[in-house]
matplotlib code that plots the C-alpha trace (Angstrom):
import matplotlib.pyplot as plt

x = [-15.8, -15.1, -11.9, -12.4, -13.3, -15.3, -16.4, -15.2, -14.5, -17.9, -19.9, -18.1, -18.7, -22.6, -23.5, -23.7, -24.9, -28.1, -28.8, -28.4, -31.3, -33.1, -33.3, -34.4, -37.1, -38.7, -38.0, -40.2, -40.5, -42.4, -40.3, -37.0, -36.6, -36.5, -34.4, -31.6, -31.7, -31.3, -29.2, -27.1, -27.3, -26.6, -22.7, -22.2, -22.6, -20.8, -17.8, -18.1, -17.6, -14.5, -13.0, -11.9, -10.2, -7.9, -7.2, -7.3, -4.1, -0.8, 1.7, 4.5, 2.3, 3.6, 0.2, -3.5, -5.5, -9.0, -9.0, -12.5, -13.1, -15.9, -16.7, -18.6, -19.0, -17.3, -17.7, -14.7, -13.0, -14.2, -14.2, -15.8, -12.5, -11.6, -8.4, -6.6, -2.7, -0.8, -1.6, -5.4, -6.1, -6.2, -8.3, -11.3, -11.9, -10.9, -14.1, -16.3, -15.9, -16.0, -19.2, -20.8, -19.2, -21.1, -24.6, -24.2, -23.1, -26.2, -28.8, -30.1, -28.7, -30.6, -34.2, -35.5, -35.2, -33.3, -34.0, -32.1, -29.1, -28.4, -28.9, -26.6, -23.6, -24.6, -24.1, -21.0, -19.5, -19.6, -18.4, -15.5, -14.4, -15.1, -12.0, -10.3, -10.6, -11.2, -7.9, -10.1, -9.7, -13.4, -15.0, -12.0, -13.4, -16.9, -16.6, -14.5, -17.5, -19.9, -18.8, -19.2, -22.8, -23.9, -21.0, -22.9, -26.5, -25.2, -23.6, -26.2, -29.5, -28.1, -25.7, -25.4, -26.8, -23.8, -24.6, -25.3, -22.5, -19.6, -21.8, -21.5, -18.0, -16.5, -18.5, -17.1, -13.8, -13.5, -15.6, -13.3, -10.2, -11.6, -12.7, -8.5, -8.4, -10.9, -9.2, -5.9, -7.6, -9.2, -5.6, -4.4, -6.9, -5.9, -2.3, -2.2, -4.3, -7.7, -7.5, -8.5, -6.9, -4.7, -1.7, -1.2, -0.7, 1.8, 3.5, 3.4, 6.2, 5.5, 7.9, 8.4, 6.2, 3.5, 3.8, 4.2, 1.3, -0.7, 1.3, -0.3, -3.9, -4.1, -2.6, -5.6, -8.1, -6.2, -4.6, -8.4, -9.1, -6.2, -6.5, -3.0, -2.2, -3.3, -6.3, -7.3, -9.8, -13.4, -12.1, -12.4, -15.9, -17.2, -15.8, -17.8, -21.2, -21.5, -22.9, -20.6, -21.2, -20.0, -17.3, -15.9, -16.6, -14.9, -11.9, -11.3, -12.0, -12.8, -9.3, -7.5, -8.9, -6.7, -3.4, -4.5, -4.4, -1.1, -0.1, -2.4, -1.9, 0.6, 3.6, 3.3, 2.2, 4.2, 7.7, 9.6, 7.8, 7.4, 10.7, 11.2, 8.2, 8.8, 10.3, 7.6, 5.4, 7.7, 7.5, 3.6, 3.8, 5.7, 3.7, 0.9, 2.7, 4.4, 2.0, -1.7, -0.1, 0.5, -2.8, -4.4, -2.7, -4.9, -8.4, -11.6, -13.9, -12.8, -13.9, -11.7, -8.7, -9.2, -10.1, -6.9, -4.9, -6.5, -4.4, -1.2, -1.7, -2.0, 0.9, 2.9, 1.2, 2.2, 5.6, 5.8, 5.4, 7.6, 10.8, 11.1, 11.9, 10.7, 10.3, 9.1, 6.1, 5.0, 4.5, 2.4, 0.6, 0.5, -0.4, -3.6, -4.9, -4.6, -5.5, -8.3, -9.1, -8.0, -9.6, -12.8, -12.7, -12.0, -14.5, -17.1, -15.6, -16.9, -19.8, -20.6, -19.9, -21.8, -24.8, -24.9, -24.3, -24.8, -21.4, -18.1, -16.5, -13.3, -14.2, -17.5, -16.4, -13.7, -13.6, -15.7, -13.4, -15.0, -18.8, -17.6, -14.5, -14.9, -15.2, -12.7, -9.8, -10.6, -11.0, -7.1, -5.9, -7.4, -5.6, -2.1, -2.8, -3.7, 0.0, 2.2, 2.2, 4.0, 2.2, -0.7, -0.9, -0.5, 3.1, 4.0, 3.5, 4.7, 8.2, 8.6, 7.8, 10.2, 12.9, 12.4, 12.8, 16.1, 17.4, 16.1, 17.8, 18.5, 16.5, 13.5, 13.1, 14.1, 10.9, 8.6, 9.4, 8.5, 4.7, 4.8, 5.6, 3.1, 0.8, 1.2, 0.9, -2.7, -3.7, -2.8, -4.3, -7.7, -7.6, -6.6, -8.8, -11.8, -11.3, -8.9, -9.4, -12.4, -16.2, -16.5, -20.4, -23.2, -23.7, -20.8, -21.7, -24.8, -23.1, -23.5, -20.8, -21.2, -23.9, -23.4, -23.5, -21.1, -18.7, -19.0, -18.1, -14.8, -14.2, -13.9, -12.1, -9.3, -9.0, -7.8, -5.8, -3.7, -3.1, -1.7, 0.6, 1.8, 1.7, 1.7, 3.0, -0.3, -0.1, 3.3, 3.5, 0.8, 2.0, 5.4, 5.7, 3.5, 5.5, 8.8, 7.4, 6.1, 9.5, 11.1, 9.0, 9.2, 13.0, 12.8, 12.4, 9.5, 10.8, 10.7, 13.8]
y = [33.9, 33.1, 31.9, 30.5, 27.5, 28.5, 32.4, 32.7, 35.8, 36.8, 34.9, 37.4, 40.6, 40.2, 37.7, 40.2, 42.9, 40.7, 40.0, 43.6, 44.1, 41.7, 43.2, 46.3, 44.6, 42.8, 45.0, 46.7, 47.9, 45.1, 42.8, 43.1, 40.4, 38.7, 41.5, 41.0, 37.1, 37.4, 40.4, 37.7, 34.6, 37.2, 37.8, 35.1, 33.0, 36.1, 35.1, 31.6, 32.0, 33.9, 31.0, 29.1, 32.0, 31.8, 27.9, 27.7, 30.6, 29.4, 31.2, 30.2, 31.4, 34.4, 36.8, 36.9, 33.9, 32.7, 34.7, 35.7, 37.4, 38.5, 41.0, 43.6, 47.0, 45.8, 48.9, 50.1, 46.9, 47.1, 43.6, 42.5, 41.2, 39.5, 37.8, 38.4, 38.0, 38.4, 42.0, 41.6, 38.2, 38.9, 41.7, 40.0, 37.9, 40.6, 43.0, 40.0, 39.1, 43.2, 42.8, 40.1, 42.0, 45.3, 43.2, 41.1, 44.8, 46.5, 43.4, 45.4, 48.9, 49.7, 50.7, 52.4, 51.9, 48.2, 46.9, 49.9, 49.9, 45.9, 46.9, 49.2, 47.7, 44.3, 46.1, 48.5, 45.0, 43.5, 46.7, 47.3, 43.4, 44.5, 47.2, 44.5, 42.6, 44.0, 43.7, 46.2, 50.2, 50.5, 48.3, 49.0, 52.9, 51.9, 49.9, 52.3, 55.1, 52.8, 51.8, 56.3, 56.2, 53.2, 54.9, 58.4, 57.4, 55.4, 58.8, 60.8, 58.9, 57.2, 59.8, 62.1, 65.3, 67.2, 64.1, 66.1, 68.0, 65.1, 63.2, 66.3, 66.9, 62.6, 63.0, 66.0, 65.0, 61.9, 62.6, 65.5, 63.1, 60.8, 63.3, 63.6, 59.7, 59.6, 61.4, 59.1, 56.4, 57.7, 58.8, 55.1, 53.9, 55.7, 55.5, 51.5, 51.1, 51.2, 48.8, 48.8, 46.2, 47.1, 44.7, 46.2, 49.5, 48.3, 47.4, 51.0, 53.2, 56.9, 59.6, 61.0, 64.1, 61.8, 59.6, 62.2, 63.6, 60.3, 59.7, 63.4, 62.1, 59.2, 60.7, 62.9, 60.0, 57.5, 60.2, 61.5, 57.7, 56.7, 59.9, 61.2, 64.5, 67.3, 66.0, 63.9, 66.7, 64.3, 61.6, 62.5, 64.5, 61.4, 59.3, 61.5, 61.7, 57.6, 55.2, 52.4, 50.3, 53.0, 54.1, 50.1, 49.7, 53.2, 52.3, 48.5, 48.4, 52.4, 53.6, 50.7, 51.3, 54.3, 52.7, 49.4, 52.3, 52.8, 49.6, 48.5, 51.9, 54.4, 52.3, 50.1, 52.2, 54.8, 53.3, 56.5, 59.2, 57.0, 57.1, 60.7, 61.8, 59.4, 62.1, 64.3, 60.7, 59.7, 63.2, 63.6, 60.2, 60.7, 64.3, 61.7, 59.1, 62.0, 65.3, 63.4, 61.3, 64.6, 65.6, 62.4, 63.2, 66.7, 64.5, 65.0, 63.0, 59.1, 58.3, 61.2, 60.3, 56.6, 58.3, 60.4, 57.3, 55.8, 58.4, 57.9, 54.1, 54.8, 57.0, 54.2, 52.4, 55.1, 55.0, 51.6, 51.4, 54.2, 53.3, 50.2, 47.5, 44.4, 44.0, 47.9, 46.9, 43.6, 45.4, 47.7, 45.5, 43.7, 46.7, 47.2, 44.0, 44.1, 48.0, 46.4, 43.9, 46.8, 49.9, 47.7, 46.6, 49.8, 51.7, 48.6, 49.0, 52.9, 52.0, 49.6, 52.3, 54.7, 52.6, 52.6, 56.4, 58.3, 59.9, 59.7, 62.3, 60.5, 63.4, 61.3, 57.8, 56.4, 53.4, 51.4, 48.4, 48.2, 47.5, 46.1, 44.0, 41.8, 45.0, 46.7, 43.9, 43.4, 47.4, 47.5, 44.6, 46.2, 49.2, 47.9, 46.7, 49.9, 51.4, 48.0, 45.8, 42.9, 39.6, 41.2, 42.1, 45.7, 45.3, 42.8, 45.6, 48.3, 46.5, 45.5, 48.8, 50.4, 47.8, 48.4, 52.3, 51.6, 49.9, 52.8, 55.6, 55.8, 58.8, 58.2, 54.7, 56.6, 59.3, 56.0, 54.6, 58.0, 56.5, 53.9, 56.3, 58.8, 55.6, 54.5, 57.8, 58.7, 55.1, 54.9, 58.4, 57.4, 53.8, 55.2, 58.0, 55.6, 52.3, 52.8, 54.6, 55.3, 55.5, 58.9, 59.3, 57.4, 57.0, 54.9, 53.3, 51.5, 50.7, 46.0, 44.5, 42.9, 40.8, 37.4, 39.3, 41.9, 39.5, 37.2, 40.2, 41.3, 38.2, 37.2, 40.1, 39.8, 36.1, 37.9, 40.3, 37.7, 35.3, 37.3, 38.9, 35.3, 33.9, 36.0, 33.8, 33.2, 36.8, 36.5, 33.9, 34.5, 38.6, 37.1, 36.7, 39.3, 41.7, 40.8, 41.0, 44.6, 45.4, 44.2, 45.9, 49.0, 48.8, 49.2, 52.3, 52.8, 55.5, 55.4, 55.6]
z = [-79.2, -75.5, -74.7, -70.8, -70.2, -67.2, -67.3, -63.3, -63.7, -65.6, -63.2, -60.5, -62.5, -63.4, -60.4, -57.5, -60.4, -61.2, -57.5, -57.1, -59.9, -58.3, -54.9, -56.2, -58.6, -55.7, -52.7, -50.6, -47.1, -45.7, -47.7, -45.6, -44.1, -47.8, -49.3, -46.3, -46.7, -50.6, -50.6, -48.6, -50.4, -53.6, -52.1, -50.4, -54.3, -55.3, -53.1, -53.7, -57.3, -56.6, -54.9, -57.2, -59.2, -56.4, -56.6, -60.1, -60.6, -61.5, -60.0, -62.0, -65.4, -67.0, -68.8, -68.5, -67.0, -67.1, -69.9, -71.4, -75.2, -77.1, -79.7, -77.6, -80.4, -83.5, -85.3, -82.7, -82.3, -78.4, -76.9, -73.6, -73.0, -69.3, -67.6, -64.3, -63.4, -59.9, -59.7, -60.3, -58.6, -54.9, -55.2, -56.9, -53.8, -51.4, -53.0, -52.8, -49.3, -48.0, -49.7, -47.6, -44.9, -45.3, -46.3, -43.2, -40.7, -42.4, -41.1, -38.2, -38.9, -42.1, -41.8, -44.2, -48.1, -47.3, -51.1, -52.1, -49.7, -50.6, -54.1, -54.7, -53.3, -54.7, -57.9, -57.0, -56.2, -59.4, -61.2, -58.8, -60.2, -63.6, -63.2, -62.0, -64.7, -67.5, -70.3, -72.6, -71.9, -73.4, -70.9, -67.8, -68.4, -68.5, -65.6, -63.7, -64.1, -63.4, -59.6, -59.1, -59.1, -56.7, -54.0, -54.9, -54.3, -51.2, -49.7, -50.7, -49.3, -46.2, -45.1, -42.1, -42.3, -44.8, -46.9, -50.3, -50.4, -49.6, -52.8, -54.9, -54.3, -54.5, -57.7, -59.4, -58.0, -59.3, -62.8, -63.3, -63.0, -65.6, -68.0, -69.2, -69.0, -71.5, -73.6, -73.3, -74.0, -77.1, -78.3, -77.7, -79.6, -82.9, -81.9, -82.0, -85.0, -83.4, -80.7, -77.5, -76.1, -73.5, -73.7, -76.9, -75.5, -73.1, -76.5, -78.3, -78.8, -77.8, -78.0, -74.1, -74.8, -75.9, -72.5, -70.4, -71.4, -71.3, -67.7, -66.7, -67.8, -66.3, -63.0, -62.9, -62.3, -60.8, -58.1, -57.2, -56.6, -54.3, -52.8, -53.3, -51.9, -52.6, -54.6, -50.8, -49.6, -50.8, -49.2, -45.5, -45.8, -48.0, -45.1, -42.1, -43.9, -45.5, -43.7, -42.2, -45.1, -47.5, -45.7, -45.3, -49.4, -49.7, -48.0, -48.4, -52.1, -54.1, -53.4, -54.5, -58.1, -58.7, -57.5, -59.2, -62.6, -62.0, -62.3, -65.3, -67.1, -66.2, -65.5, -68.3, -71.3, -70.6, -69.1, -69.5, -68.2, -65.1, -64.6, -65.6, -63.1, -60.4, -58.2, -58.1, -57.5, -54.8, -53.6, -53.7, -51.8, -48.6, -48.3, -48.1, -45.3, -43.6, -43.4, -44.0, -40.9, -38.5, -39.8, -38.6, -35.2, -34.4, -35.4, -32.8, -35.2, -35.0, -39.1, -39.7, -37.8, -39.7, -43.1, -42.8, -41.5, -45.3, -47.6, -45.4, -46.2, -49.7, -49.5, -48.9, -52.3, -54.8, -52.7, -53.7, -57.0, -58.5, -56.7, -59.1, -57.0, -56.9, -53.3, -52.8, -55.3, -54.2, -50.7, -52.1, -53.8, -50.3, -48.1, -50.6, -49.8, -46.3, -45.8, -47.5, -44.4, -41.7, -43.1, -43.3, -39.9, -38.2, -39.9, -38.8, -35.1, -35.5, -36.7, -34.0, -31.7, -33.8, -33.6, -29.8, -29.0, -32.2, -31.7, -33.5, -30.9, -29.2, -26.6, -25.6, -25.1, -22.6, -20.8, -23.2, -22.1, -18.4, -20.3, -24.3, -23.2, -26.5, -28.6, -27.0, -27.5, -31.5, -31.4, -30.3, -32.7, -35.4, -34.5, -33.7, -37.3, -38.2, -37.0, -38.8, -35.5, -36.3, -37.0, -38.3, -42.4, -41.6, -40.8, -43.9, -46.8, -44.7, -44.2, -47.6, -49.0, -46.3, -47.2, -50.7, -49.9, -48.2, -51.3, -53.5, -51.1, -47.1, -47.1, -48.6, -46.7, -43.6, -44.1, -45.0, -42.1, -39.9, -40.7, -37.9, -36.0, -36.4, -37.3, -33.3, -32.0, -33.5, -33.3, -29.8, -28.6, -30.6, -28.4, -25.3, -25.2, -26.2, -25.0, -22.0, -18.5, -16.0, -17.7, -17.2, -19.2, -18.3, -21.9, -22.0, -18.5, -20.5, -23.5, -24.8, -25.6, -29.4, -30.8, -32.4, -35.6, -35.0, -33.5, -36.1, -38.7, -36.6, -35.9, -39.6, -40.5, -37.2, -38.2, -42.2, -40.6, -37.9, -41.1, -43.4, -40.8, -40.0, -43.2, -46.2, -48.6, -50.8, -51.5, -52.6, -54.4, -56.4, -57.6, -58.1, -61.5, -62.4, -60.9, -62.2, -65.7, -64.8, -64.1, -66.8, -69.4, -67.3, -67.4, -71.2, -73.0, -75.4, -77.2, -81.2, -82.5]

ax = plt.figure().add_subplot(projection="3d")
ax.plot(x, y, z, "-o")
ax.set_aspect("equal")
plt.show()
């Protein structure tokens, strides 16, 4: 039986998945001017659909909406069960729109094996919604899986020339993490009576060795996802060798599955041994903002200094969420969104670059300004955003999450906030070694300022960026009541008597 009026969030998940099909079906070489056009109109309906999600959701509602249900394997009690809240919500839309991003930066860029390209992030799309939304752990693990193979074959075919290796090691990485999650969701199931259903298992008491040791399994996958440290090593070779397009889905939408885990599983289903290990999380986290920040500092490679720049971000994410304030976890929630619109939009001002001079050396550019003045002043938004400038949406979940820090302990807000520091300082030295100064190479010297199509992708994205800095209340509002019921249950202990 389907609950939902109107299967939105359905029509999101296997939309952009049967385009995806599609395009591979009828693809071929000398077809590519019909695979980009309907690889477009595929995610731009895909986005569309999404739309209404976001002016259909009542703030004030407490639970799951636009709830979907029906019986999926019976013989397990699995259910292809749907629904979004305040957590969830934003981030549908947000993985629809990065995805007419990346099929509109790939128009021109993309040569060879275009059916393919479009394909497979048409279809990564629509899975990486499907771990959004997904209130079953059969179908969230299913769907979580899923999304590693399109981002696999898209590192490993239209990668640079270590391509194999960074696709073999984000593989094992992140299948290895799962493995253990498996196996916690396998124990939840005979724990609550064979159900699947996760809001249930937010409902089961479990002695503390029993969450910690779901709390431990969980960590293992959702960690390698965020990247948290020291499990962050895939992240910046997968980074180097993708193409822009997998680097800007990578980024925007791939990491914010793990810490979305967090919030869906490991804080909820096991409230105690959150609390108990949320030392060594906050720990783990501002190794993340503080050292993966200095590391950031000593990059040569521009997607590596941004890649880097990524974990610190997320750093403050995990930060976020296991200090247990309301304001401290509605920032994070905030910074994923809009490291969601930044992280994209740098890695598309690389690649732009990238495109021009084959190089991602900050050693061979400088003085871009003097010949890409357009590119060169949405190149330094982006990275004021980048380093929490105020007035753009990199400052708004940063300053919560700091705040919230400051009201958890002096200390630990007073390291957090040590990450616009070193944030400024590598973003900075990356912009004024590239964009500022004298042309000193010819190559540089020769260098077009940005095409209709590459302005119009920027341009989209700085437009995202400026608004949510200035008015982040839509966000807000909307995770509001979500978040406060998070809390609440998290507040109460789930031991057994």
């Amino acid at each position: 039986m389907m609950l939902s009026n109107s299967p939105l969030l359905s029509l999101s998940i296997w939309l952009p998945i049967v385009f995806g099909i599609v395009v591979l079906a009828l693809g071929r070489d000398k077809n590519q001017g019909f695979v980009r056009t309907l690889s477009l109109i595929g995610s731009l309906l895909s986005f569309a659909v999404t739309l209404p999600i976001i002016d259909g959701f009542n703030n004030t509602a407490h639970g799951m909406q636009f709830v979907e249900s029906l019986s999926w394997i019976s013989r397990f009690n699995a259910f292809y069960a749907l629904g979004v809240d305040g957590i969830s919500m934003w981030l549908v839309p947000l993985t629809a729109f990065i995805t007419v991003i990346v099929v509109i930066a790939a128009w021109e860029v993309i040569e060879k094996n275009v059916a393919q390209y479009m394909g497979a992030f048409l279809i990564l799309s629509g899975l990486m919604i499907g771990v959004f939304c997904a209130t079953d752990g059969l179908l969230f693990y299913v769907f979580f899986e899923a999304t590693l193979i399109p981002m696999y074959i898209i590192v490993g075919v239209w990668g640079g020339p270590n391509r194999v290796y960074a696709a073999f090691k984000f593989f094992l990485y992140t299948l290895l993490g799962s493995l253990l999650t498996l196996v916690a969701i396998i124990y939840l199931y005979f724990k609550s009576g064979n159900s699947f259903n996760i809001q249930t298992w937010h409902q089961l008491p479990l002695t503390l060795n029993e969450q910690i040791m779901l709390f431990v399994a969980f960590l293992m996958a959702f960690a390698v996802k965020v990247p948290m440290w020291p499990v962050h090593t895939w992240l910046p070779d997968a980074h180097v060798e993708a193409p822009t397009g997998g680097s800007v889905v990578l980024a925007a939408i791939m990491l914010k599955l793990g810490a979305y885990g967090f919030l869906r599983f490991s804080l909820p289903i096991a409230p105690d041994a959150s609390h108990y290990l949320s030392s060594m999380m906050i720990t783990l986290s501002l190794i993340a903002v503080v050292y993966i920040g200095l590391v950031a500092l000593v990059q040569k490679d521009m997607k590596k200094l941004v890649a880097y720049s990524s974990i610190a971000h997320m750093g403050f994410v995990t930060l976020g969420f296991f200090m247990f304030n309301e304001l401290a976890v509605q920032g994070a929630i905030v910074q994923m969104i809009s490291h969601g619109f930044i992280s994209a939009a740098m890695f598309l001002c690389i690649g732009v670059l990238y495109d021009r001079v084959h190089s991602r050396e900050i050693a061979d550019y400088g003085g871009v300004v003097n010949t890409m003045p357009k590119f060169a002043a949405l190149f330094v938004l982006f990275s004021m955003a980048n380093c929490g400038l105020p007035a753009t949406s990199g400052f708004v979940g940063e300053f919560m999450v700091i705040i919230g820090a400051v009201k958890f302990n002096f200390w630990i807000g007073m390291l957090a906030a040590t990450a616009l520091i070193f944030g400024a300082a590598y973003s900075l030295w990356m912009v004024k070694r590239v964009v500022f100064g004298a042309i000193t190479h010819d190559h540089v010297a020769k260098l077009t300022d940005l095409n209709k199509r590459e302005f119009f992708m920027l341009g989209v994205l700085a437009i995202a960026v400026i608004a949510m800095g200035l008015y982040p209340a839509p966000f807000t509002d909307a995770m509001q009541v979500s978040v406060a019921d998070l809390l609440k249950h998290v507040a109460t202990s789930k031991i057994a008597p």
